[in-house]
C-alpha positions in Angstrom: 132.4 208.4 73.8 134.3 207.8 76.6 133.4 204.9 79.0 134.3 203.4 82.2 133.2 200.3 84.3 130.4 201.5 86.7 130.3 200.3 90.2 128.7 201.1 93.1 131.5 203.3 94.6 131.9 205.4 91.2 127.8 205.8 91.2 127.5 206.5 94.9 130.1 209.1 94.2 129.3 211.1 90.8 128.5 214.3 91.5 126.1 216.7 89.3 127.5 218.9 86.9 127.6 222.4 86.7 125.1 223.0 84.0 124.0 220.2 81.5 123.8 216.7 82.1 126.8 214.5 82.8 126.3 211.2 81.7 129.2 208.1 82.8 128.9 205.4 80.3 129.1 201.5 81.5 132.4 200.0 79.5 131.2 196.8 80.7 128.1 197.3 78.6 130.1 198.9 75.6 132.5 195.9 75.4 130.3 193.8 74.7 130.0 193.6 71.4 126.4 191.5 71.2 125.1 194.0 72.2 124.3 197.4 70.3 124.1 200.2 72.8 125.1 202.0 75.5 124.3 202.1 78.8 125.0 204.7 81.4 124.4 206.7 84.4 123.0 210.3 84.0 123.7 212.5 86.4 121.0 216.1 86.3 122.6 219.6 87.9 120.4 219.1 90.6 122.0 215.7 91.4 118.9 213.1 90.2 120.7 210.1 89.1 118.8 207.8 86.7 119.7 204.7 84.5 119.6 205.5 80.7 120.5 203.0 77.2 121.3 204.5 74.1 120.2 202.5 70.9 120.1 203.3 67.2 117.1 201.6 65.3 114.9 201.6 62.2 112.8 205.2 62.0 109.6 203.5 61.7 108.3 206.5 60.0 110.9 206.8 57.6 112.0 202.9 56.3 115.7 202.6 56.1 116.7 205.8 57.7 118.9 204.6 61.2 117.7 207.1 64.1 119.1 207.1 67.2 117.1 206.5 71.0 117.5 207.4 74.6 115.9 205.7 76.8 115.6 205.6 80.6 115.9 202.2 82.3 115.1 203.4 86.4 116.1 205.8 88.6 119.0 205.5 91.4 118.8 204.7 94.0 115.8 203.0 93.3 117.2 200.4 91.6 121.1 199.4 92.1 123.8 199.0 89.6 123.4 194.8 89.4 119.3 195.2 87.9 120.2 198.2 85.8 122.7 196.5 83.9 120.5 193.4 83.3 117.4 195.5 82.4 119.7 197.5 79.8 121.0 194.3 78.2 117.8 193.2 78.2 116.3 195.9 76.1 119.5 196.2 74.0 119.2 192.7 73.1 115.9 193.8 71.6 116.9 196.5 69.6 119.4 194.1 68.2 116.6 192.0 66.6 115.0 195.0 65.3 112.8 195.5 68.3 112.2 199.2 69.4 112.5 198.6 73.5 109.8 201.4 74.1 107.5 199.9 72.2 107.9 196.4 73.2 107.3 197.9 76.6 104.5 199.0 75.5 103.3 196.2 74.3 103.9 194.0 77.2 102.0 196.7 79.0 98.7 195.9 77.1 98.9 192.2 77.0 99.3 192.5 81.1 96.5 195.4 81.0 94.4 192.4 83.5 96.3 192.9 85.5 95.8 195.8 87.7 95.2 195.3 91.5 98.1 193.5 94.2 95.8 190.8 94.2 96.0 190.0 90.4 99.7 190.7 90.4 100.1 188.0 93.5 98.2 185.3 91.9 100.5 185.8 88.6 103.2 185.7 90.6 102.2 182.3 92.9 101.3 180.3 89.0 104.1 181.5 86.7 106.9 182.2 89.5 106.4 180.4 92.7 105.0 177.4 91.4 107.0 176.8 88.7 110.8 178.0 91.0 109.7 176.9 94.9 108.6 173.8 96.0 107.9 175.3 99.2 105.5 177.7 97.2 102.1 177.1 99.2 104.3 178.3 102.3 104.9 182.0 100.0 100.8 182.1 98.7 99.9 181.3 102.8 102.2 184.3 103.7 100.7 186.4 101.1 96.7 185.3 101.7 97.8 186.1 105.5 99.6 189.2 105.9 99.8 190.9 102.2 96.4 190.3 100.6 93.9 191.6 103.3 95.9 195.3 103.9 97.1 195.4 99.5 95.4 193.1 97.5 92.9 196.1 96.2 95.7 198.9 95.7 97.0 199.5 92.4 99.8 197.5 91.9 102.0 200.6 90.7 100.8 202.6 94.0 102.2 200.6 96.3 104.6 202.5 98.5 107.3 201.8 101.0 105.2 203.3 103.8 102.4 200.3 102.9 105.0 197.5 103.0 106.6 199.5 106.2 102.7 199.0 108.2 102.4 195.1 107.4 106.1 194.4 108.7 105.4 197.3 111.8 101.9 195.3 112.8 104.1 191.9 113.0 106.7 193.5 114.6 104.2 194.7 117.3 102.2 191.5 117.8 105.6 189.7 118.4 106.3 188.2 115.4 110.1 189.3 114.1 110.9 186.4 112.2 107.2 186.2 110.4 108.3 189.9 109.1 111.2 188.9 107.7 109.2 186.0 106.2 107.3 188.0 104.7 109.6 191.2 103.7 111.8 188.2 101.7 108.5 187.2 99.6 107.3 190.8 99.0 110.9 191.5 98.0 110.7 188.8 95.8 107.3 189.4 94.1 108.4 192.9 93.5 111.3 191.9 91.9 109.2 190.2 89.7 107.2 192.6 88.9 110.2 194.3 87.8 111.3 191.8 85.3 107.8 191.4 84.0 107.8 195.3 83.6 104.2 195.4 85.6 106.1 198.2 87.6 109.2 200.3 87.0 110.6 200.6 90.5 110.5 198.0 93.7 108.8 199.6 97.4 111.2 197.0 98.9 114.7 198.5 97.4 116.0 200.3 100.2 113.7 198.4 103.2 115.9 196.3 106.2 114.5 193.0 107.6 113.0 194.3 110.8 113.4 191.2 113.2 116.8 190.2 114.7 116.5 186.7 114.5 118.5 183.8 116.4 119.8 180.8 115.4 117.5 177.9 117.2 119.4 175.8 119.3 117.0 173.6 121.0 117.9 169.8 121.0 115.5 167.1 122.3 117.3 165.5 125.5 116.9 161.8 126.0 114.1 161.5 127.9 112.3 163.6 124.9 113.5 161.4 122.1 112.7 158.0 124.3 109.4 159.9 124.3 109.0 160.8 121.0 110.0 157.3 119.6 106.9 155.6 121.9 104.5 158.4 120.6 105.2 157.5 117.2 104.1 153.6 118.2 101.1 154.8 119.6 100.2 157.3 116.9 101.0 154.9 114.3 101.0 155.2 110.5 101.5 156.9 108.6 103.2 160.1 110.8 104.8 157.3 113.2 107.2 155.7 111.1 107.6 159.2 109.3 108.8 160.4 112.3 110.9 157.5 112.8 112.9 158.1 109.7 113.3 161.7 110.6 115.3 160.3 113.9 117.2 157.7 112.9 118.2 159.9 109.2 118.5 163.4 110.0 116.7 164.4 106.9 114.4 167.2 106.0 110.8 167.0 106.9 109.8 167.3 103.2 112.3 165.0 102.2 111.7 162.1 104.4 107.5 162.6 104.0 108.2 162.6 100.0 110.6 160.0 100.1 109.6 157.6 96.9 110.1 154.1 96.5 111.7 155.0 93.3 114.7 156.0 95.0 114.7 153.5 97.9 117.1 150.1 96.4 117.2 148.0 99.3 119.7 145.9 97.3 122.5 148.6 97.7 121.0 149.8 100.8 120.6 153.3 99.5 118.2 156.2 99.7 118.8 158.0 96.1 117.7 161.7 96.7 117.6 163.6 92.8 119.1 167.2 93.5 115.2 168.2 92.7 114.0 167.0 95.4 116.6 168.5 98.1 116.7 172.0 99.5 120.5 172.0 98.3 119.5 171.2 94.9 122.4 168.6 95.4 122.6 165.0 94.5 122.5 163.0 97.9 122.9 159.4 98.9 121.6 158.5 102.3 122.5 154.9 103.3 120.0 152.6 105.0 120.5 151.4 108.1 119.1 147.7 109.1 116.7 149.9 111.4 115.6 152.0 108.5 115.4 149.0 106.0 113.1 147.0 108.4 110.9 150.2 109.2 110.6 150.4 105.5 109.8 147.2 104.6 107.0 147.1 107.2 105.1 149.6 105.1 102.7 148.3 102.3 103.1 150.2 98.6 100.9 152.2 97.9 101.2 154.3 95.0 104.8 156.4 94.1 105.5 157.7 97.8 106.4 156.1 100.8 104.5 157.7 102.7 101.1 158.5 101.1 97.2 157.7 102.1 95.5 158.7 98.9 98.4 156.8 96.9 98.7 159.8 94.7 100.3 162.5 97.1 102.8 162.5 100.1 101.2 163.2 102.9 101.1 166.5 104.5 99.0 168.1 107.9 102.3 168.0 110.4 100.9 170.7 111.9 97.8 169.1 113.1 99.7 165.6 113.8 102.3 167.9 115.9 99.9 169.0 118.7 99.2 164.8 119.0 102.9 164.5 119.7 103.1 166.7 121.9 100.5 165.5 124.2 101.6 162.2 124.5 105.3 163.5 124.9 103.8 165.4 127.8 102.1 162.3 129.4 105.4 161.1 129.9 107.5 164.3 130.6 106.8 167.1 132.9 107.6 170.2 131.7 107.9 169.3 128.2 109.5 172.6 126.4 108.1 173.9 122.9 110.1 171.9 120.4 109.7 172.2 116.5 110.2 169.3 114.0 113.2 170.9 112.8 114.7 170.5 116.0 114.9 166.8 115.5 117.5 166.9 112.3 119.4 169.6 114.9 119.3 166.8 117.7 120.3 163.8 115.6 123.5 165.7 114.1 124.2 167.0 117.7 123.6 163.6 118.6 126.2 162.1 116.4 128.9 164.7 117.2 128.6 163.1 121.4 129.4 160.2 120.3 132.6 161.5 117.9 131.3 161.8 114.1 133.7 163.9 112.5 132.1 167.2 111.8 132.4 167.3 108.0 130.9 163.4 107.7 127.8 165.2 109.8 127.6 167.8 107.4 127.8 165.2 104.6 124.7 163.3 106.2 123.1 166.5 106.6 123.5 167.6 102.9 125.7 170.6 104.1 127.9 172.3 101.7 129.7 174.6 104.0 131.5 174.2 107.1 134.1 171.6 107.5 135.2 171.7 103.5 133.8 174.7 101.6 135.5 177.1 99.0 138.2 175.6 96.6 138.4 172.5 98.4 134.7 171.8 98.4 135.1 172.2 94.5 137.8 169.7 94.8 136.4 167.1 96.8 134.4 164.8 95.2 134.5 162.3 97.7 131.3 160.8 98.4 131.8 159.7 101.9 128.9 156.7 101.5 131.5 154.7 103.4 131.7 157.4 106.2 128.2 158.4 106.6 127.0 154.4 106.6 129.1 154.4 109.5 127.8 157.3 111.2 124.1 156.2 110.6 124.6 153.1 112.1 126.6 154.2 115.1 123.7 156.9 115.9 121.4 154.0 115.5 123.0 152.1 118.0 123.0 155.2 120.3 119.2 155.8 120.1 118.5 153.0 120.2 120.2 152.7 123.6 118.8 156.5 124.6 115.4 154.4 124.1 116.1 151.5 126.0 117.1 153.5 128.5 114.1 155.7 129.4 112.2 152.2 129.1 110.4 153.1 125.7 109.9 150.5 123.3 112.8 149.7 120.5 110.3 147.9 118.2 111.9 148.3 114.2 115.7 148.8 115.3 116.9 145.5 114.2 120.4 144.6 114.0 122.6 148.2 113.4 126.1 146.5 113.6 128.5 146.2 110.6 
């Protein structure tokens, strides 16, 4: 049987045959010797391209007599070279234990039988996927119970076309909302995909369907007045968002790094912050160093439980987007046309901040947790440089400097202490 290694140009281009059915078989596939099957493309005279495995296992009808199986895996275009591969090693695997793929199908087919409506299929997805992979998974169930669940959650999960996901993305679209579509097209994408795994559904509604909002990149940065702002509105709101925000100024960390910061991982010996690659977005080890103003700001706040920043002593805290509004008003109080800023926009500042007063760009991206830029590719495999040395330096010269952009627009400099070497 002849093979040869499928790609997306040699599938794209095989045309139909004349009369039969052409079939190319995958020599990736075939090489591999743990595996015992084929898997291929089948091509129909009228030009229908679908995904097929060929297996031999036990007759169950006839104990010890070999027979041999076709199966199809998906269609094409429906589902692209890179999943059609993994589903047929997946089901070749089984029929090298001895498991007939069709009926295991089956059989996972009946023990998910519950689950029959969107709905049911979501709320899988949220406690055996999102839960378990995202820690930003009550973001994905919000996007679902928002936009997904009202207009889907009592269709048939198998009935679910393009033309449905096409009307939720179309009524955000319309109301303003591009990068909410695109939110949301990346989490149905992602649930289907699921689905597809789990074998609740053969083919994804989401396959062939573009993001529908041209998005920006933000660049908004607070100015000086608005940070000399923000710093006095954190005095005056107080614990525990105040000196939250605090941190997030004088670190450059991520909200949900900073608000589940640990004591754990705070030694004020070494003068560290000791983020576990589990708890950053980067999934990366990352070593913040403390700066006397950071240290002090720390040490003003009582334990009270695991996280820094907790008022149940059990949880981080969370709400920022009913604290925001607070900030915003008080910000206000004190600037006149105070534009629409986003927390974000603070980490954005502080690096911006630090390259005015000359922070090389790749020690930025080191205090950021960046891992392209400056030193990516064969070199960021390379370096293993740590850079604790260069970023203590940069976090204490931007100390300095807000501390003197606060001075400066007469807010109060209460927990800088003393950020020289």
């Amino acid at each position: 049987m002849p093979t040869q290694k499928l790609t997306d140009k040699t599938i794209s281009n095989a045309k139909p045959p004349i009369s039969g059915r052409n079939v190319l078989w995958d020599s990736v596939v075939a090489n591999d010797a743990s595996l015992p099957g084929s898997f291929g493309l089948r091509v129909t005279p009228n030009g229908v391209k679908s995904w097929i495995i060929m297996y031999r296992i036990e007759d169950p009808k006839e104990p010890g007599k070999i027979k041999q199986q076709y199966r199809k895996v998906g269609s094409y275009p429906s589902i692209l070279l890179a999943q059609a591969r993994k589903t047929a090693r997946d089901a070749l695997k089984l029929a090298g234990q001895g498991i007939d793929p069709i009926k295991a199908k089956e059989a996972n087919k009946q023990t998910i039988a519950a689950v029959k409506t969107v709905s049911e299929a979501v709320d899988s997805f949220i406690k055996r996927h999102a839960k378990q992979k995202n820690r930003s998974w009550k973001t994905i169930e919000r996007s679902f119970s928002l936009h997904v669940i009202p207009v889907l959650g009592k269709k048939p999960l198998p009935s679910v076309t393009p033309t449905d996901i096409y009307a939720i993305l179309d009524r955000l679209m319309d109301t303003g909302q591009p990068y909410a579509a695109n939110r949301v097209l990346a989490h149905v994408r992602k649930f289907f995909n699921w689905c597809v795994e789990r074998q609740l559904v053969s083919e994804t509604p989401t396959q062939n369907i573009k993001s529908p909002g041209q998005e920006q990149a933000r660049d908004r940065i607070l100015d000086n007045d608005e940070l000399g702002s923000l710093w006095t509105a954190c005095g005056v709101i107080g614990w525990p968002f105040g000196p939250c925000f605090k941190l997030l100024m004088l670190t450059a960390q991520r909200r949900n790094e900073v608000a589940r910061l640990r004591w754990a991982d705070v030694d004020f010996d070494k003068k560290l912050w000791s983020l576990p690659k589990e708890a950053t977005k980067a999934n990366r080890q990352h070593d913040i160093p403390l700066t006397p103003a950071v240290i002090e700001i720390l040490k003003a706040i009582p334990r009270n439980g695991e996280y820094v920043f907790s008022t149940t002593g059990k949880t981080p805290i969370s709400g920022f987007s009913k604290v925001k509004p607070r900030f915003d008003r008080l910000m206000a109080s004190e600037i006149e046309e105070l534009s629409a800023w986003r927390i974000h926009d603070i980490r954005r500042t502080v690096a911006s901040g630090m390259a005015k007063i000359s922070i090389a760009p790749h020690v930025i991206e080191k205090v950021l947790n960046h891992s392209t830029g400056q030193i990516s590719g064969v070199a960021a495999v390379y370096n293993r440089h740590t850079y604790l040395r260069e970023k203590t330096d940069a976090l204490n010269a931007w100390a300095n400097a807000l501390k003197s952009i606060v001075e400066s627009v007469g807010s109060n400099v209460v927990n800088f202490g003393k950020t020289g070497k």
